[in-house]
C-alpha positions as a Markdown table, in Angstrom:
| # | Residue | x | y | z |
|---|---|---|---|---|
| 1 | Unk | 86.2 | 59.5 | 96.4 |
| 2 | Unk | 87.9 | 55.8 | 96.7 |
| 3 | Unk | 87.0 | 53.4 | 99.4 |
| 4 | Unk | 90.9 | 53.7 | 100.1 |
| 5 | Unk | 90.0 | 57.6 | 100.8 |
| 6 | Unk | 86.3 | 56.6 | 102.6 |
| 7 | Unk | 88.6 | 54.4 | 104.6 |
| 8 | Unk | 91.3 | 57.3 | 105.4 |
| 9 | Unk | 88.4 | 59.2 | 106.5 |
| 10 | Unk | 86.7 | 56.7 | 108.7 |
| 11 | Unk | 89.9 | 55.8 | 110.9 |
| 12 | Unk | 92.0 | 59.1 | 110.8 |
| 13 | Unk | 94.9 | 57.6 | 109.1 |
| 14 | Unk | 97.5 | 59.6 | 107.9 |
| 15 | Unk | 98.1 | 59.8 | 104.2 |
| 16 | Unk | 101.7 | 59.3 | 103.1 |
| 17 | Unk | 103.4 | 61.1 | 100.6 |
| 18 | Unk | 105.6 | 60.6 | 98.0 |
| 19 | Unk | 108.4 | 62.7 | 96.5 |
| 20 | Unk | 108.2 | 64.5 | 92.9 |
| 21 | Unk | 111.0 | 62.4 | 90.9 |
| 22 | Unk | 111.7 | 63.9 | 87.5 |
| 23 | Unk | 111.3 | 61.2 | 85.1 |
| 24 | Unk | 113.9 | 60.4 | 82.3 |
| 25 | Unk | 110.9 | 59.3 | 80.4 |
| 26 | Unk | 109.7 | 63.2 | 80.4 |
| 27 | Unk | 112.8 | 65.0 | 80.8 |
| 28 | Unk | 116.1 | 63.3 | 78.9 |
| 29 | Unk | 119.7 | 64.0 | 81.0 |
| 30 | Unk | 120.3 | 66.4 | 78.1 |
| 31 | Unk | 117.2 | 68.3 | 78.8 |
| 32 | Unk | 117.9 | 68.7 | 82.3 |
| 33 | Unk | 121.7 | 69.7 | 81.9 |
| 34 | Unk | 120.3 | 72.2 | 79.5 |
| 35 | Unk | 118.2 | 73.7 | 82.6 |
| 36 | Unk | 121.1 | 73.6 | 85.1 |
| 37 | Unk | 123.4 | 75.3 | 82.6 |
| 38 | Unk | 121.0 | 77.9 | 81.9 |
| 39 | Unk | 120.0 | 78.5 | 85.5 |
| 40 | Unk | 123.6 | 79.0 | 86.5 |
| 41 | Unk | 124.2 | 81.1 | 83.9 |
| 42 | Unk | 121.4 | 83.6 | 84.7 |
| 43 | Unk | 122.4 | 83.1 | 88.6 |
| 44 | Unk | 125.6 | 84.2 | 87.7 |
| 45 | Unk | 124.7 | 87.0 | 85.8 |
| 46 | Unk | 122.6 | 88.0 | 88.4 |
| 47 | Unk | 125.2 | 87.7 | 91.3 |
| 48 | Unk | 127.4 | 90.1 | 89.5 |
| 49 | Unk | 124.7 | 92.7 | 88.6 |
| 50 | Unk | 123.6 | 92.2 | 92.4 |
| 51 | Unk | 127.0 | 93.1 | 93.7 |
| 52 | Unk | 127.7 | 95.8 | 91.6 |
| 53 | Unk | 124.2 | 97.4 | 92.4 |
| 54 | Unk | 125.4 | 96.8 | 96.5 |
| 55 | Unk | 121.5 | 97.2 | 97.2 |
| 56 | Unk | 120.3 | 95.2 | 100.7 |
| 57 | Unk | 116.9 | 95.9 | 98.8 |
| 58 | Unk | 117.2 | 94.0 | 95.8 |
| 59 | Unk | 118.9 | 91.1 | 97.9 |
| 60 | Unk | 115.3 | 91.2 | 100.1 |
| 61 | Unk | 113.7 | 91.2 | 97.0 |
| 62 | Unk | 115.1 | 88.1 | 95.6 |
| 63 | Unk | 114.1 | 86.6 | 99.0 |
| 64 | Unk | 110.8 | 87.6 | 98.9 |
| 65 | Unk | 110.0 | 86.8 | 95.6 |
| 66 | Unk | 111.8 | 83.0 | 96.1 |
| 67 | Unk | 109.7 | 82.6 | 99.6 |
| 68 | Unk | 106.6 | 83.1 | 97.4 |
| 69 | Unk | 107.0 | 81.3 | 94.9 |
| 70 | Unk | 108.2 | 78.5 | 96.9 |
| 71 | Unk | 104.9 | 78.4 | 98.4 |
| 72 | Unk | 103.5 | 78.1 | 95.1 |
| 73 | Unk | 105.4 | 75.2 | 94.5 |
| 74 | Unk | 105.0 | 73.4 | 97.8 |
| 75 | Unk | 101.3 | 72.5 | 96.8 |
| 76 | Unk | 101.7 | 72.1 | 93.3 |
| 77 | Unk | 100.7 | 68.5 | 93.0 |
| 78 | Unk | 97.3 | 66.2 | 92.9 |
| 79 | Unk | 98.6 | 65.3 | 96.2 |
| 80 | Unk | 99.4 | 68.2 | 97.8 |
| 81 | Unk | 96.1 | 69.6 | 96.3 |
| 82 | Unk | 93.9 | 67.2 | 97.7 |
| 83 | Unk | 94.6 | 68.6 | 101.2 |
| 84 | Unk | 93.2 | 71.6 | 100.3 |
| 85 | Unk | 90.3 | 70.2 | 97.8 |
| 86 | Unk | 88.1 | 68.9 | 101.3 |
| 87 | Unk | 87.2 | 72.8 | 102.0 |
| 88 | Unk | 85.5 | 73.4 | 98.6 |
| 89 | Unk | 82.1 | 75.1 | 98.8 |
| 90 | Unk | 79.3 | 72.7 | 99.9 |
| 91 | Unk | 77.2 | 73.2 | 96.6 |
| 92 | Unk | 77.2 | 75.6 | 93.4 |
| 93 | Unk | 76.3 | 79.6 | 92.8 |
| 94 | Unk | 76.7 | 82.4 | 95.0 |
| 95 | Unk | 74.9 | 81.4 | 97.9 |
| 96 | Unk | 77.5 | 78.6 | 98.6 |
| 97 | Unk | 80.0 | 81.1 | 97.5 |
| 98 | Unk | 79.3 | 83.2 | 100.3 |
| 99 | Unk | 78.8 | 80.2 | 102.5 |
| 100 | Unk | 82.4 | 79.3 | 101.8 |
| 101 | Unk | 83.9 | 82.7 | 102.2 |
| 102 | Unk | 84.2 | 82.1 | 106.6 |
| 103 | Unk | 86.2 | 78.6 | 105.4 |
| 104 | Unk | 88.5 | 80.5 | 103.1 |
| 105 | Unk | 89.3 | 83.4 | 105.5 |
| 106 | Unk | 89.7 | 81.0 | 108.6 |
| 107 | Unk | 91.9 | 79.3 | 106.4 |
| 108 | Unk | 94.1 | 82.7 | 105.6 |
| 109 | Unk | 94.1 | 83.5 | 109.4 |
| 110 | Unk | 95.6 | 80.3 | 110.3 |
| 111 | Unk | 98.6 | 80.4 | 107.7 |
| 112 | Unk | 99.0 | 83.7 | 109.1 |
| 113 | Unk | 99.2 | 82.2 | 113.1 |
| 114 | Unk | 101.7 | 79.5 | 111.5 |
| 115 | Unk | 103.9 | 82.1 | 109.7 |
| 116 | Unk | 104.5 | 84.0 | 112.8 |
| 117 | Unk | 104.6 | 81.5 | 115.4 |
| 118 | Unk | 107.2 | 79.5 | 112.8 |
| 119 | Unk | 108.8 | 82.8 | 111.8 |
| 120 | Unk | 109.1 | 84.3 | 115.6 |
| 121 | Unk | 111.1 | 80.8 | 116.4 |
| 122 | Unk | 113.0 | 81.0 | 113.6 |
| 123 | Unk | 114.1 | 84.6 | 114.1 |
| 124 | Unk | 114.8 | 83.9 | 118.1 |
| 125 | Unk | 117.0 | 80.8 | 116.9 |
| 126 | Unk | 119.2 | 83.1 | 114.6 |
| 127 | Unk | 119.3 | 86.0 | 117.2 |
| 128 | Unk | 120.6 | 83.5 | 119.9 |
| 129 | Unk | 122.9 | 82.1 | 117.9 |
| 130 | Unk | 124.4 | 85.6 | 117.1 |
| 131 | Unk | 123.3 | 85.8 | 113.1 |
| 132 | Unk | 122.4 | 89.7 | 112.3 |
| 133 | Unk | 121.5 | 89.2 | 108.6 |
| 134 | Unk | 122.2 | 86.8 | 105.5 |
| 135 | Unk | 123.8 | 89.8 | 103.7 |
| 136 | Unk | 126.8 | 88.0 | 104.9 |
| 137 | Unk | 129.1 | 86.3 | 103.5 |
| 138 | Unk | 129.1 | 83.3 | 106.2 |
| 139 | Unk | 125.1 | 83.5 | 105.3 |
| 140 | Unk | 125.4 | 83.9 | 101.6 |
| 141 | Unk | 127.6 | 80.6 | 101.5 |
| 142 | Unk | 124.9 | 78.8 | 103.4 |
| 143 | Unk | 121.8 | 79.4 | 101.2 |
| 144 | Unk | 124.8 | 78.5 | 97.8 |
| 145 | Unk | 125.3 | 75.6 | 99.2 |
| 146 | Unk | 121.3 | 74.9 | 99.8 |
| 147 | Unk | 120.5 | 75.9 | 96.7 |
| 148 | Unk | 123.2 | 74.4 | 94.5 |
| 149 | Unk | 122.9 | 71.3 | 96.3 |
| 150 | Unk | 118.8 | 71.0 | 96.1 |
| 151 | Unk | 119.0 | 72.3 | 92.5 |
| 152 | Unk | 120.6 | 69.3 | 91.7 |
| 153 | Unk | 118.5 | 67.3 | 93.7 |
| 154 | Unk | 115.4 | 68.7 | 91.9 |
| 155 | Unk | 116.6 | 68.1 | 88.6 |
| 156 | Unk | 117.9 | 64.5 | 90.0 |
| 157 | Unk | 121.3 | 65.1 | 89.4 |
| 158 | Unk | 122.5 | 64.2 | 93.4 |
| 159 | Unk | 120.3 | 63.1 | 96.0 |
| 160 | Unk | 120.5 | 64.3 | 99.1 |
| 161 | Unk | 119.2 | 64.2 | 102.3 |
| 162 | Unk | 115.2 | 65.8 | 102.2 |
| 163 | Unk | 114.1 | 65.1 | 105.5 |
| 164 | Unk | 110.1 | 65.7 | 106.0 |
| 165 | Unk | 107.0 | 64.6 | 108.0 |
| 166 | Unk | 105.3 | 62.7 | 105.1 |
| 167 | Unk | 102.0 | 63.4 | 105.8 |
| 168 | Unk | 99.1 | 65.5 | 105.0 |
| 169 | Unk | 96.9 | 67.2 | 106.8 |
| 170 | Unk | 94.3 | 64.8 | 108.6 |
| 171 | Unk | 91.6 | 64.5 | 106.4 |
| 172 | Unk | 88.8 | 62.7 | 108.7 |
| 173 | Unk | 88.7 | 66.3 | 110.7 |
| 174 | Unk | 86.2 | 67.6 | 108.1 |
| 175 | Unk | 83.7 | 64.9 | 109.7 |
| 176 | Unk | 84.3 | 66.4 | 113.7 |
| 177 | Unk | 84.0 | 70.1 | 113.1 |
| 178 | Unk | 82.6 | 72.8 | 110.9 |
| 179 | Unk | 84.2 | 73.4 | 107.5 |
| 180 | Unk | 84.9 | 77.0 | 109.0 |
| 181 | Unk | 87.0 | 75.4 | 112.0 |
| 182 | Unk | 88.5 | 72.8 | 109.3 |
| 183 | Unk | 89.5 | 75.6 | 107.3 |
| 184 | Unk | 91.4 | 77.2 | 110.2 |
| 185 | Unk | 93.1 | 74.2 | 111.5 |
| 186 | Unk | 94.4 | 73.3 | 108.1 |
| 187 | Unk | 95.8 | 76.3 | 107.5 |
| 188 | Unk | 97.6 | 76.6 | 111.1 |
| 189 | Unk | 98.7 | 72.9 | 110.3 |
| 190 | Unk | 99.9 | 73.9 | 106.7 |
| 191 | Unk | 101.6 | 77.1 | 107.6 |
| 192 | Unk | 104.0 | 75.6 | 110.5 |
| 193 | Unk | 105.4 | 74.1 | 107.0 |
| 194 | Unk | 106.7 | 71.2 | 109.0 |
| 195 | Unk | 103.8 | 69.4 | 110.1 |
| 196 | Unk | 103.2 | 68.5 | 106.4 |
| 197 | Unk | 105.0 | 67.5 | 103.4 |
| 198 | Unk | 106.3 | 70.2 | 101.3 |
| 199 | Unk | 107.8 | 68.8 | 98.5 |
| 200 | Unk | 110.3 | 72.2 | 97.5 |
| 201 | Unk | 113.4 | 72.5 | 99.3 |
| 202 | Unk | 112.6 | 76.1 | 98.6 |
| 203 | Unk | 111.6 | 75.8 | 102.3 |
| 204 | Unk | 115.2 | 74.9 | 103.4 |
| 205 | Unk | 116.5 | 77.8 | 101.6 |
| 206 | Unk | 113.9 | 80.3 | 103.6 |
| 207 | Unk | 114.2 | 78.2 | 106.8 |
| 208 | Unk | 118.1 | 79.0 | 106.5 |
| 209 | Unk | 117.5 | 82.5 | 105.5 |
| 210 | Unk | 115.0 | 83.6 | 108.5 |
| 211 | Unk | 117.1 | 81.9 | 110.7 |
| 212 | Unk | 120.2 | 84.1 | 109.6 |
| 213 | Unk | 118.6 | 87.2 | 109.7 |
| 214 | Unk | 119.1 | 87.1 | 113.6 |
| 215 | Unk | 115.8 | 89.1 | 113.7 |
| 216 | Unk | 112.0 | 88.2 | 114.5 |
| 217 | Unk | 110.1 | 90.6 | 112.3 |
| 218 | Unk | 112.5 | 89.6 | 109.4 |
| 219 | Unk | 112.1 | 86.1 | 110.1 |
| 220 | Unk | 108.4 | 86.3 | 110.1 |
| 221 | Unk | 108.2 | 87.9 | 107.3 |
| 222 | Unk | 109.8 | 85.7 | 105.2 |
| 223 | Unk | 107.9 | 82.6 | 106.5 |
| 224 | Unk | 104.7 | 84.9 | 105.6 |
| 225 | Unk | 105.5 | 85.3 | 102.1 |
| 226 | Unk | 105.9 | 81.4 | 101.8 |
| 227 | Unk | 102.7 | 80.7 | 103.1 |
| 228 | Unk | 101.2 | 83.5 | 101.1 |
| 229 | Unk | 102.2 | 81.7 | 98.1 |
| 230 | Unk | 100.9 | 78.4 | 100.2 |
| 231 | Unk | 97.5 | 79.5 | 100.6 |
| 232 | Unk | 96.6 | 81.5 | 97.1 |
| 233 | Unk | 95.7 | 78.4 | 95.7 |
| 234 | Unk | 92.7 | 77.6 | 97.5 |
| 235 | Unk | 91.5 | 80.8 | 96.3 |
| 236 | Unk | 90.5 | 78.4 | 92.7 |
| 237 | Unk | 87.7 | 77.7 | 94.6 |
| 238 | Unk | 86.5 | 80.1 | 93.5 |
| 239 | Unk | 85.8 | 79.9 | 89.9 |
| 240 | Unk | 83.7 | 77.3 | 88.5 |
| 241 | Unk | 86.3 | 74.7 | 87.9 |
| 242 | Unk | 85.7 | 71.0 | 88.8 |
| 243 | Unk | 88.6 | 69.3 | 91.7 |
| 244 | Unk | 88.9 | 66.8 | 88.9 |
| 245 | Unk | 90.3 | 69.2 | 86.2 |
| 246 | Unk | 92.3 | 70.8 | 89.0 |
| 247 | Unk | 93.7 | 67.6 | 90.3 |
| 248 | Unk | 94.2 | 66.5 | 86.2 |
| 249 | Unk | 96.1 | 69.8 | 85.4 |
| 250 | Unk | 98.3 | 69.4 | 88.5 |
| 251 | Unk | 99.0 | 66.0 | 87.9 |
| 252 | Unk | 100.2 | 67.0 | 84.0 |
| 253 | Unk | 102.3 | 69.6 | 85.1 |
| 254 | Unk | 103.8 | 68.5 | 88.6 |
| 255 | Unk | 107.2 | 67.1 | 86.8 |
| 256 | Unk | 107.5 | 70.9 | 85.2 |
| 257 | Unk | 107.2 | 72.4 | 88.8 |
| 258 | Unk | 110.1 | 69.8 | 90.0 |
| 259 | Unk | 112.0 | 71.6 | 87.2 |
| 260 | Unk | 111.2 | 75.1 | 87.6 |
| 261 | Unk | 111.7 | 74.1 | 91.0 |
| 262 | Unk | 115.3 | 72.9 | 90.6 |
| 263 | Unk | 116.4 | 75.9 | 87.9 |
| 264 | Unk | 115.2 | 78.7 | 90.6 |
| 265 | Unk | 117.0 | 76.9 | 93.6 |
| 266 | Unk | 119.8 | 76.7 | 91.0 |
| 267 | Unk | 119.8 | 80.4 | 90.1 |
| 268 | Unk | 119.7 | 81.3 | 93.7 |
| 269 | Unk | 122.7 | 78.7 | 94.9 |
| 270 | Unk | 125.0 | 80.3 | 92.0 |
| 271 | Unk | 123.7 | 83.9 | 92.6 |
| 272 | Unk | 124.6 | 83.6 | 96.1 |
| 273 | Unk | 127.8 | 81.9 | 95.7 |
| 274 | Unk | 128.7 | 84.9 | 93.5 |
| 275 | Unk | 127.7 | 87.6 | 96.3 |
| 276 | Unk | 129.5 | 85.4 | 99.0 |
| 277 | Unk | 132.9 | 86.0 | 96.7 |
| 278 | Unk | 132.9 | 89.0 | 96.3 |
């Protein structure tokens, strides 16, 4: 660890975060044109083959499967990792293993307490504000728009507004309580979603869409399937991988996740737009 870090630690300062920029250097304009064609194409496709199926079930499912794997995303980064990385297992083998295993299930529970306190707020916001579902096509419009608009924004063809807390979570609390308490607090902290940076506007898109289901359980549910995908990844701990060749991986492949990023909130914006036509 840096001094920079031993000095974070020591005084409890909040570490800033940057955004994921696509870099011309990695991916040319053509490249990334390439992806935004391709995504609207298959969001097209998919619109029309969602509509002519007329299943509420398959629309859920798109949800679902968007939620998690816009939790994936959201800590895909050396950044967004190193958060996490402070609750490894104190040691090697299975005894520390099974040392860790209160740290990791604390950790669960509170990404479970932030998905429903976030999702029942979410879900009593839409029901006062009369929404009864995003099968609608005042609610399919909505998450278009998000997703076209952040698609773009991903594959830094617009910018637009990303407004965020850019901060982690506080990283000198590992030195005030057990790693078992730690573990719990991070994960309430992370799984409010807005207490920390989250660098997919994935979470816009399921914000909106809990919102517009008008419904708690709904609501809830889909805020759980985003911090499912949120808290998987601390489950590398454990294998016998090293933080650096975690952190290292991430780092090569965090531009990649800004553009799988960008082509499934593309896919989505022009599979909804589709839906919200028809």
């Amino acid at each position: 660890m840096t001094s920079i870090d031993d000095f974070r630690l020591q005084t409890g300062e909040t570490v800033g975060v940057p955004d994921c920029d696509v870099f011309p250097d990695s991916f040319s304009r053509g490249s990334r044109l390439a992806v935004l064609g391709l995504s609207l194409a298959a969001g097209l496709a998919g619109g029309l083959l969602l509509s002519e199926a007329g299943s509420g079930m398959a629309l859920w499912g798109c949800i679902g499967l968007a939620a998690f794997a816009g939790g994936l995303l959201s800590t895909w980064s050396p950044c967004g990792y190193s958060s996490i990385s402070l609750l490894r297992p104190t040691g090697k083998g299975a005894k520390a293993l099974l040392g860790w295993l209160p740290t990791f299930a604390m950790h669960g529970l509170g990404y479970a307490a932030g998905a429903l306190i976030l999702g029942a707020l979410l879900g009593a916001i839409g029901m006062m504000a009369g929404f009864s579902g995003f099968a609608t096509g005042f609610g399919l419009a909505v998450l278009a728009l998000i997703g076209l608009a952040y698609g773009a924004h991903q594959l830094d063809f617009l910018r637009v507004p990303y407004p965020q807390r850019r901060a982690q979570v506080p990283h000198d609390a590992r030195q005030r309580f057990p790693k078992w308490v730690v573990g719990g607090l991070y994960g309430l902290s992370l799984g409010l979603d807005y207490l920390t940076y989250v660098q997919t506007p994935l979470l816009y898109m399921m914000t909106a869409a809990a919102i517009l289901t008008g419904n708690v359980a709904e609501a809830i549910a889909i805020i759980a399937l985003f911090n499912l995908g949120r808290f998987l990844p601390v489950a590398v701990n454990l294998f016998p991988v090293t933080d650096y060749a975690i952190q290292a991986w991430l780092g090569r492949h965090q531009e990649r996740a800004a553009i799988v990023d960008g082509a499934i909130l593309t896919a989505l914006g022009a599979g909804f737009a589709v839906l919200a036509l028809v």
